[in-house]
C-alpha positions as CSV (number, residue, x, y, z in Angstrom):
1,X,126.5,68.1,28.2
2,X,126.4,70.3,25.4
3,X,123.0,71.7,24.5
4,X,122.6,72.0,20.7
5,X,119.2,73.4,18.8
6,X,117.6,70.8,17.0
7,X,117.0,71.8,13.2
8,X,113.9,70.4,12.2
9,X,114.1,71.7,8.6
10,X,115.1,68.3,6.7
11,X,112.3,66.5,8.5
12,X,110.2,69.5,7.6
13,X,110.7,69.4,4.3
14,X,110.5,65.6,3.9
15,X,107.1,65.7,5.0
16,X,106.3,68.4,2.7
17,X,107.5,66.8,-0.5
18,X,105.5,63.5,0.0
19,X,102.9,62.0,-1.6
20,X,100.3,61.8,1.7
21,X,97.1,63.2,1.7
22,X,96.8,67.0,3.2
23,X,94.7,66.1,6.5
24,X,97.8,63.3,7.2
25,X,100.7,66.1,6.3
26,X,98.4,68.8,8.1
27,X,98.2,66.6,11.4
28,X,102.6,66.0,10.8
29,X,103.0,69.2,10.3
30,X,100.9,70.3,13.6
31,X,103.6,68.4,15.9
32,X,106.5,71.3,14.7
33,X,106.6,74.8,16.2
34,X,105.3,77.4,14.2
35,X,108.7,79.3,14.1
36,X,110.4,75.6,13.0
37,X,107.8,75.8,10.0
38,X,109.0,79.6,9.6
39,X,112.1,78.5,8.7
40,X,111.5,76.5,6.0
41,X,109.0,78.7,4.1
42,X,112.6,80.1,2.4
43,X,113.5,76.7,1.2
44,X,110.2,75.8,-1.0
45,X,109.5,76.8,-4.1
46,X,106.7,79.1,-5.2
47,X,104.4,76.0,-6.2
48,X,104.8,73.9,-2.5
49,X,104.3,77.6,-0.5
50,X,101.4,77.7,-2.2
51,X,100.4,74.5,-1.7
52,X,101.2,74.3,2.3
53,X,98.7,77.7,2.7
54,X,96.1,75.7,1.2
55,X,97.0,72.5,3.2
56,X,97.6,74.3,6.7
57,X,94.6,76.0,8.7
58,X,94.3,80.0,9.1
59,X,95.8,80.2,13.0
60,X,98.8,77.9,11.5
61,X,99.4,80.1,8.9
62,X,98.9,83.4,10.7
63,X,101.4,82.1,13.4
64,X,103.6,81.4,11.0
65,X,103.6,84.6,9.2
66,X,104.1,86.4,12.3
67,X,107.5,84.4,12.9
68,X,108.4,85.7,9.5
69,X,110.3,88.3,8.6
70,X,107.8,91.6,7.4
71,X,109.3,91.3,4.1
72,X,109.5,87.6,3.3
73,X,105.9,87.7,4.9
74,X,104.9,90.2,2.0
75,X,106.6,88.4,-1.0
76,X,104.6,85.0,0.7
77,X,101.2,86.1,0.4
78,X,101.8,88.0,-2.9
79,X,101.9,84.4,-4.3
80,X,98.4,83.1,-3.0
81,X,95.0,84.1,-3.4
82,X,94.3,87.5,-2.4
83,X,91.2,86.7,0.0
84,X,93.4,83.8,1.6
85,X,96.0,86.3,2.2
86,X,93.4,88.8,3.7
87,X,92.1,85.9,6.2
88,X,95.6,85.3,7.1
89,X,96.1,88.8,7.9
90,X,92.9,89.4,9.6
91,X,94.1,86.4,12.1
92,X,97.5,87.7,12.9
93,X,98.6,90.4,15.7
94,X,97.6,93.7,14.6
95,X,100.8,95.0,15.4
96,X,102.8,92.3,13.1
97,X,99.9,93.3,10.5
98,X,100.8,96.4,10.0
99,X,104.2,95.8,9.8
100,X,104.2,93.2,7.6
101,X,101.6,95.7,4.9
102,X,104.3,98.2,5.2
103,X,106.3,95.8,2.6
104,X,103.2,95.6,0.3
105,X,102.2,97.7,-2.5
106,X,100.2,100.4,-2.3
107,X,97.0,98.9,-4.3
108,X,97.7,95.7,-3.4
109,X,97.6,96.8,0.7
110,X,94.7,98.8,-0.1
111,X,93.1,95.6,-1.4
112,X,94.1,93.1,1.7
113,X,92.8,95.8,3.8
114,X,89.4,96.1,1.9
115,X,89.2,92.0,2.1
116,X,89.6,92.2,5.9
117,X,87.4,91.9,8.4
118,X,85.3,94.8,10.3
119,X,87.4,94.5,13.6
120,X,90.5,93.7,12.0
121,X,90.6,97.1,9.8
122,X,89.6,99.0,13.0
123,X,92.4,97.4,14.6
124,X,94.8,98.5,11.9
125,X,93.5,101.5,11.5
126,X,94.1,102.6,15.5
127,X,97.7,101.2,15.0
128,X,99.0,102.5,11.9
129,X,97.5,106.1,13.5
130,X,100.7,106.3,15.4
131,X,104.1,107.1,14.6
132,X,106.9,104.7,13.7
133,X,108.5,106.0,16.6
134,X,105.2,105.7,19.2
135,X,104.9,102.9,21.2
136,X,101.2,102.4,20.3
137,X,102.7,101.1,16.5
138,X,104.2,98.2,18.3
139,X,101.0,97.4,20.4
140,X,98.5,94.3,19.8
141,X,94.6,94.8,20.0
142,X,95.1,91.0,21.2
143,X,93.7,91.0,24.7
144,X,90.9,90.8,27.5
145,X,89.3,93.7,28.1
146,X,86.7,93.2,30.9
147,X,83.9,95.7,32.9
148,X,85.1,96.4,36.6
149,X,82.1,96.2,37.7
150,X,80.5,92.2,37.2
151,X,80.4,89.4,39.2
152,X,83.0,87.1,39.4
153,X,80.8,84.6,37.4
154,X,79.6,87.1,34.4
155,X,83.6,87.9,34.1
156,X,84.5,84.8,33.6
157,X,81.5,84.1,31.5
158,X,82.7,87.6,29.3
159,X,86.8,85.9,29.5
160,X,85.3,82.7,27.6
161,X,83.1,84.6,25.1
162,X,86.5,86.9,24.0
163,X,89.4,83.8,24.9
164,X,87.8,82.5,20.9
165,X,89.7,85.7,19.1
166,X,92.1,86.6,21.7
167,X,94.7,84.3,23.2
168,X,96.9,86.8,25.4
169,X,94.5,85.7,28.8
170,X,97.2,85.4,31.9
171,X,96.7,89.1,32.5
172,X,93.2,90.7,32.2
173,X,92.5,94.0,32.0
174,X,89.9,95.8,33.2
175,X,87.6,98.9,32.0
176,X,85.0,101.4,32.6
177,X,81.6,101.6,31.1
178,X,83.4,104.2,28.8
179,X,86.4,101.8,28.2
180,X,89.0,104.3,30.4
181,X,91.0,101.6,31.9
182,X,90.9,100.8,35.5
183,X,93.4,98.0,36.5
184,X,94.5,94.7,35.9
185,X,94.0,90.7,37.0
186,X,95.9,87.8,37.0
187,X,93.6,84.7,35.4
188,X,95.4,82.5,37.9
189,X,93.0,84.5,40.6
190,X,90.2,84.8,38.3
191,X,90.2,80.9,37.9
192,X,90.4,80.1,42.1
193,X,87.7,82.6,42.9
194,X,84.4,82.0,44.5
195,X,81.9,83.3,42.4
196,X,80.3,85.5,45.3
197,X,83.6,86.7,45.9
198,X,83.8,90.7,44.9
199,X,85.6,91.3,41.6
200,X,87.0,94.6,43.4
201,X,88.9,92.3,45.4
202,X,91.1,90.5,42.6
203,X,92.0,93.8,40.5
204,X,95.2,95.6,40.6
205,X,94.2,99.0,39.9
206,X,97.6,100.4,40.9
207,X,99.0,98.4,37.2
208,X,101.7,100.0,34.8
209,X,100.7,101.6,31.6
210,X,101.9,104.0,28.9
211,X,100.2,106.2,26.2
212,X,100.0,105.4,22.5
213,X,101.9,108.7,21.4
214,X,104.7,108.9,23.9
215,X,108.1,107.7,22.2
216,X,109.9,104.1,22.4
217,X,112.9,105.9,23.6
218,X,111.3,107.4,26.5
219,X,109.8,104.2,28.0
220,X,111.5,100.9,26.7
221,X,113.5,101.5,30.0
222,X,110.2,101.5,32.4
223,X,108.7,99.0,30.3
224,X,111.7,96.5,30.8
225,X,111.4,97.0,34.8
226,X,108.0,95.8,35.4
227,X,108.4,92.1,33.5
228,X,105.2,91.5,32.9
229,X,103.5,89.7,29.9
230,X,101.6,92.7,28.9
231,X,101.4,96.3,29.6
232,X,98.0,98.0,28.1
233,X,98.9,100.8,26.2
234,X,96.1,104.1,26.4
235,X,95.2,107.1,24.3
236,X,95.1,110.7,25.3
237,X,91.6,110.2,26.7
238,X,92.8,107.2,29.3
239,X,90.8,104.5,27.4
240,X,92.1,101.2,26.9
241,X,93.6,100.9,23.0
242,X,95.4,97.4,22.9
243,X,98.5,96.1,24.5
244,X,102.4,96.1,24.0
245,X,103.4,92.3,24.8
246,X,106.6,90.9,26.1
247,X,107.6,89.5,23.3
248,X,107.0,92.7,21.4
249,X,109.3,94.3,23.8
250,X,112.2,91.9,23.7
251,X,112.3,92.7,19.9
252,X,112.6,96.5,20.7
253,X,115.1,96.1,22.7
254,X,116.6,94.2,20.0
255,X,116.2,97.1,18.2
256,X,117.2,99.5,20.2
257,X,120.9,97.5,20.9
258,X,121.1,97.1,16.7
259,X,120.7,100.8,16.5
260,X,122.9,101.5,19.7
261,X,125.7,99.4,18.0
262,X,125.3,100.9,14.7
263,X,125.5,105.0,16.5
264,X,129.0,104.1,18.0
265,X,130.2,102.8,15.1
266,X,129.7,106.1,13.8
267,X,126.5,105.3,11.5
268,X,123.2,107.3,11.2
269,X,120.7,103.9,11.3
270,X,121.9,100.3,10.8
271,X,122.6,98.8,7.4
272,X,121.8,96.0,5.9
273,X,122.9,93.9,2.9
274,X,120.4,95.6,0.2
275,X,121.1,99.7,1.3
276,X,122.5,100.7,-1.7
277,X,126.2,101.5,-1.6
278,X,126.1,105.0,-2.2
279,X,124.1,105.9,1.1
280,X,126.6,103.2,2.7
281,X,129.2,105.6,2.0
282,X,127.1,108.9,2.8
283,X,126.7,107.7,6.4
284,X,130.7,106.5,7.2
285,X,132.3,109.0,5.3
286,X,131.7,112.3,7.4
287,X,132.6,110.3,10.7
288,X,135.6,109.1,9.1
289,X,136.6,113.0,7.6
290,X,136.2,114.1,11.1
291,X,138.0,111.2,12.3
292,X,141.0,111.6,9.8
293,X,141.1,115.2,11.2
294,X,142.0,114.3,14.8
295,X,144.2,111.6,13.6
296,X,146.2,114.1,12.4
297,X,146.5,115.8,15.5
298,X,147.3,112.8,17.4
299,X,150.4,111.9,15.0
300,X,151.3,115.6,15.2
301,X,151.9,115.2,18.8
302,X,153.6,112.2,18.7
303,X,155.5,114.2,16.1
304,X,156.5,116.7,19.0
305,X,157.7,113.4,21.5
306,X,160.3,112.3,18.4
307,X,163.1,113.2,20.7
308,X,162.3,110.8,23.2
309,X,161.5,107.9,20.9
310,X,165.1,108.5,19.1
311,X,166.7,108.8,22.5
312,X,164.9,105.7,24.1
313,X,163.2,103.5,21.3
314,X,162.5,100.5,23.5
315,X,159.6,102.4,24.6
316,X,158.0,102.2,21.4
317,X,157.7,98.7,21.6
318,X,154.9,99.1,24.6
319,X,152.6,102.2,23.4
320,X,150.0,100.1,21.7
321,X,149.6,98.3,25.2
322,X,149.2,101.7,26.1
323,X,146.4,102.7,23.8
324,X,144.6,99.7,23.8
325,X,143.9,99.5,27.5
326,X,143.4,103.6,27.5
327,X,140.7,102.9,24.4
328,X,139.4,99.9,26.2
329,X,138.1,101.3,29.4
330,X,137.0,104.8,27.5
331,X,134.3,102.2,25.2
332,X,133.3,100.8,28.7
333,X,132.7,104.0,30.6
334,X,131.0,105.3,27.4
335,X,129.0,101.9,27.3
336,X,127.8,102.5,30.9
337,X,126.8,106.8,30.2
338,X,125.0,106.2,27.4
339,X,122.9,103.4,29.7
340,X,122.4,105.4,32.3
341,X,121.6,108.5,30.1
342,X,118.2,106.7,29.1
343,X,117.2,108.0,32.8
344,X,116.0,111.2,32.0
345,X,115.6,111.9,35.5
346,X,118.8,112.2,36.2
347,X,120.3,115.2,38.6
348,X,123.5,116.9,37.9
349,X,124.7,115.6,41.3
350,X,123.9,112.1,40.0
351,X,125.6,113.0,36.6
352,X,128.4,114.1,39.1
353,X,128.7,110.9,41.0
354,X,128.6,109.0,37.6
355,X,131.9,110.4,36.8
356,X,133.7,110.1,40.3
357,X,132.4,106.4,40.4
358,X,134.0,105.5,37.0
359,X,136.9,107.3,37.3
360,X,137.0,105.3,40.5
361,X,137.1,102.0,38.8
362,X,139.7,102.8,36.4
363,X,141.6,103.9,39.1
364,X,141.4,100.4,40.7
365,X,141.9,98.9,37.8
366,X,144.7,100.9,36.3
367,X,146.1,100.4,39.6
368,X,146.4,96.8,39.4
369,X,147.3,96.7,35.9
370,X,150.1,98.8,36.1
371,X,151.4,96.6,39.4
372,X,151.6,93.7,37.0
373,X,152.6,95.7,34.0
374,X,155.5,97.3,36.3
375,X,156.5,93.6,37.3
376,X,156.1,91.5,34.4
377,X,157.7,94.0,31.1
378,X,160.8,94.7,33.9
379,X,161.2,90.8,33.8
380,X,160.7,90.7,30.1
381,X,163.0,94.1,29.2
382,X,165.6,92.4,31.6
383,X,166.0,89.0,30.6
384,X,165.0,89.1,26.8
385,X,166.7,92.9,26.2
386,X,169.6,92.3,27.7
387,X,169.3,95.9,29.8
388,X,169.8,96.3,33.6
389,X,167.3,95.6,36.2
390,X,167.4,99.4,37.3
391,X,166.7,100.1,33.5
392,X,164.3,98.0,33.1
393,X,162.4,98.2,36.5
394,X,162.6,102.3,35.3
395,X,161.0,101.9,32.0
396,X,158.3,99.4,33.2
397,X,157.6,101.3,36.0
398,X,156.9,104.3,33.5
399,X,154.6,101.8,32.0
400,X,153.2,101.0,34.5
401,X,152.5,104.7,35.8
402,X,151.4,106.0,32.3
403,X,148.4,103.1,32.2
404,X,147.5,104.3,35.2
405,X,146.9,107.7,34.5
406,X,145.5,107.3,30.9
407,X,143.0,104.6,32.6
408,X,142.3,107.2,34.9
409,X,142.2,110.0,32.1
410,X,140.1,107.9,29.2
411,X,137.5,107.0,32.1
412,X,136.6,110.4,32.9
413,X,136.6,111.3,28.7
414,X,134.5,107.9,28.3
415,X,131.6,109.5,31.1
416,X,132.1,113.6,30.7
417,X,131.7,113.4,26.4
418,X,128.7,111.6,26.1
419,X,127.1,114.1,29.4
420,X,128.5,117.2,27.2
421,X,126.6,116.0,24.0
422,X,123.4,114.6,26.2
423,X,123.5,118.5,27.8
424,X,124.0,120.1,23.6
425,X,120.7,118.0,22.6
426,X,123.3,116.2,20.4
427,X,122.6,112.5,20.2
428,X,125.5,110.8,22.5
429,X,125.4,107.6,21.7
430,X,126.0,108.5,17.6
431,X,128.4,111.1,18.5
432,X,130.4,109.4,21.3
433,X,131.6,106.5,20.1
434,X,134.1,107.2,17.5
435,X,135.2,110.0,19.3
436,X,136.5,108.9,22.0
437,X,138.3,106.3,21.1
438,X,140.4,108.8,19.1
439,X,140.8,111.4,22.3
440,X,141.8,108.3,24.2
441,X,144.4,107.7,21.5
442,X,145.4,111.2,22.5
443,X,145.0,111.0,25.8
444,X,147.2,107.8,25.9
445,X,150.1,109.4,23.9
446,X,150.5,112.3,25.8
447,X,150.5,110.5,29.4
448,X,152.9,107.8,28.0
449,X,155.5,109.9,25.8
450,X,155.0,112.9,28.6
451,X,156.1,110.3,31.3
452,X,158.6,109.2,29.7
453,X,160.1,112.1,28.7
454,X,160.3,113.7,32.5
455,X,160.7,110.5,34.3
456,X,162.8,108.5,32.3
457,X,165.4,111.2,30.6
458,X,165.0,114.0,32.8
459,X,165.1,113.0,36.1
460,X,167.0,109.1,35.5
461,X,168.9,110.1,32.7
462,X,168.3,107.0,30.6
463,X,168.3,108.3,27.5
464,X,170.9,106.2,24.7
């Protein structure tokens, strides 16, 4: 059975525009998922947004801003009171908090900020201390932070005096007297202790964690391996700051994928429908110089192969097989590097066995492909050409051969260009991308027109 998402939004709305009281729409309204109610914030009007932040309560409304896009978020609560705007933001993540005050004007952020709560503004104040490109901006003050040293009774007692302002509680995390962080604890164990049972015993002091200022790039990847629902981020000092949640870290890796697809493309950063088309055409247009550049070269060596094409032109009809399946396997080789790269661990005999291993797989695969190639175009050049089965069985196998070497060829150029700019300091996954594909094109060319050209006139004689 097909599984379709429900789309709440009509019933939404309905409820919305009706005449019932606020406490009966507030309890409707309760019953829909915070991310459902998200969506609909785009289909009111000024007047019934306004209306629904004074309707719904403050954890409501701060989960619902924090489903909402920074922007959006920003233009919402420009439209209501400024001290109900500065509650809502004192009851959201930190981290979305920040992110959503980047959007707002300078005096009027200075204002929500000054409205805010004590802890709140500290809060803010530790995140936005960190770079855009840190992992302690994308980390939440939102946790349980716990002494290592009580009873198993006092720490529960301190998990139900914080569990009223922080709701991440399935992992708690433990600290010194001087809040330098110590270890973890699942509140599954917590719960099914006895309380003369030694805390020491439950606390996983061997837990992952990262510092504030090291870069998203350099840990997404070890962040990703652990899978857990938090992972406490520390300062330079080793004392607990906040932590970066799960769902904070499926968004980066959102990110990091947008930005991934955007670099082979050929693009500086990702665009989106309001960049201005000016710097649209500032970031395509020196890829696509460089790129016109080696297009040339690539016609001007099919230019040099013009006797064989005039002397056999049925081979024409089967170079963009050729090229495709030559570009094809250089963008997954690439795709794999530019994973793999993210290791920065990695030895030159790894690097080494990276290559052999891919050009290993096109081999296979070239291999197979050119069987079947070599099989199914001498059919096709036999019974739909008209030509001999020698002649055709020659020309497909030529084909067939010339697949198999540029799969080989465009496997090693997919893994050894994006090494070579990884070893330059030179960014490979922006540089790569549209480059190989044209050196494949190359690459492709040159082993089918070459083969052809020794096999097929030279040695067979086929030419006319």
């Amino acid at each position: 059975m097909e599984n379709k998402t429900q789309n709440y939004t009509p019933e939404i709305l309905k409820i919305i525009r009706s005449n019932t009281s606020p406490g009966i729409m507030r309890n409707k309204l309760e019953d829909y998922h915070e991310n459902d109610l998200a969506e609909v914030f785009p289909e009111l009007t000024v007047k019934e947004r306004v209306k629904l932040c004074r309707i719904l309560d403050l954890d409501m409304l701060s989960d619902i801003f924090e489903h909402t896009d920074e922007k959006e978020a920003a233009e919402y609560l420009n439209e209501i009171d400024v001290k109900k705007a500065a509650l809502i933001l004192s009851a959201m993540e930190t981290d979305a908090v920040v992110d959503v005050l980047q959007m707002v004007p300078k005096d009027k952020k200075n204002l929500f900020i000054e409205l805010m709560d004590d802890d709140a503004r500290k809060d803010i104040a530790i995140i936005a201390s960190f770079d855009e490109e840190e992992i302690g901006s994308k980390m939440t003050t939102n946790c349980i932070m716990i002494r290592e040293n009580l009873t198993v009774k006092q720490a529960m007692s301190s998990l139900i005096d914080q569990a009223a302002k922080n709701d991440n509680i399935s992992t708690i995390f433990m600290v010194t007297d001087k809040q330098t962080f110590y270890g973890a604890m699942d509140l599954k164990d917590l719960i099914i202790a006895r309380q003369d049972q030694p805390l020491e015993d439950l606390i996983v002091t061997s837990y992952p964690y990262v510092y504030g200022n090291e870069l998203i790039d350099d840990c997404i990847e070890k962040l990703k391996d652990y899978s857990e629902d938090s992972i406490p981020i520390l300062d330079n000092e080793n004392k607990l700051l906040g932590v970066i949640t799960s769902q904070s870290m499926v968004d980066l890796v959102d990110d990091e994928m947008g930005e991934d697809y955007a670099k082979f493309a050929g693009l500086t950063a990702e665009e989106d429908l309001k960049e201005p088309l000016r710097e649209s055409i500032k970031k395509r247009l020196p890829w696509l110089l460089v790129l016109l550049g080696l297009g040339m070269v690539v016609s001007s060596v099919v230019g040099l192969f013009e006797t064989v094409v005039s002397q056999l032109t049925l081979i024409m009809c089967f170079q963009s097989l050729i090229l495709d399946m030559a570009g094809n396997v250089g963008t997954q080789s690439l795709a794999v590097t530019i994973r793999v790269l993210m290791d920065e661990s990695l030895t030159g005999k790894q690097k080494f066995e990276l290559v052999l291993k891919e050009m290993k797989i096109a081999f296979s695969n070239g291999f197979i492909l050119g069987v079947l190639s070599f099989v199914l175009i001498g059919l096709y050049i036999a019974l739909f050409k008209g030509k001999s089965f020698l002649f055709a069985y020659a020309v497909s196998g030529c084909i067939g051969a010339s697949l198999l070497l540029a799969m080989v060829i465009s496997g090693a150029v997919g893994t050894c260009i994006p090494l070579f700019f990884k070893k330059i300091h030179v960014d490979p996954a922006v540089a790569s991308g549209p480059l190989i594909t044209t050196v494949n094109d190359l690459v492709a060319v040159v082993s089918y027109y070459g083969l052809s050209w020794i096999l097929l006139i030279n040695l067979m004689h086929l030419a006319g």
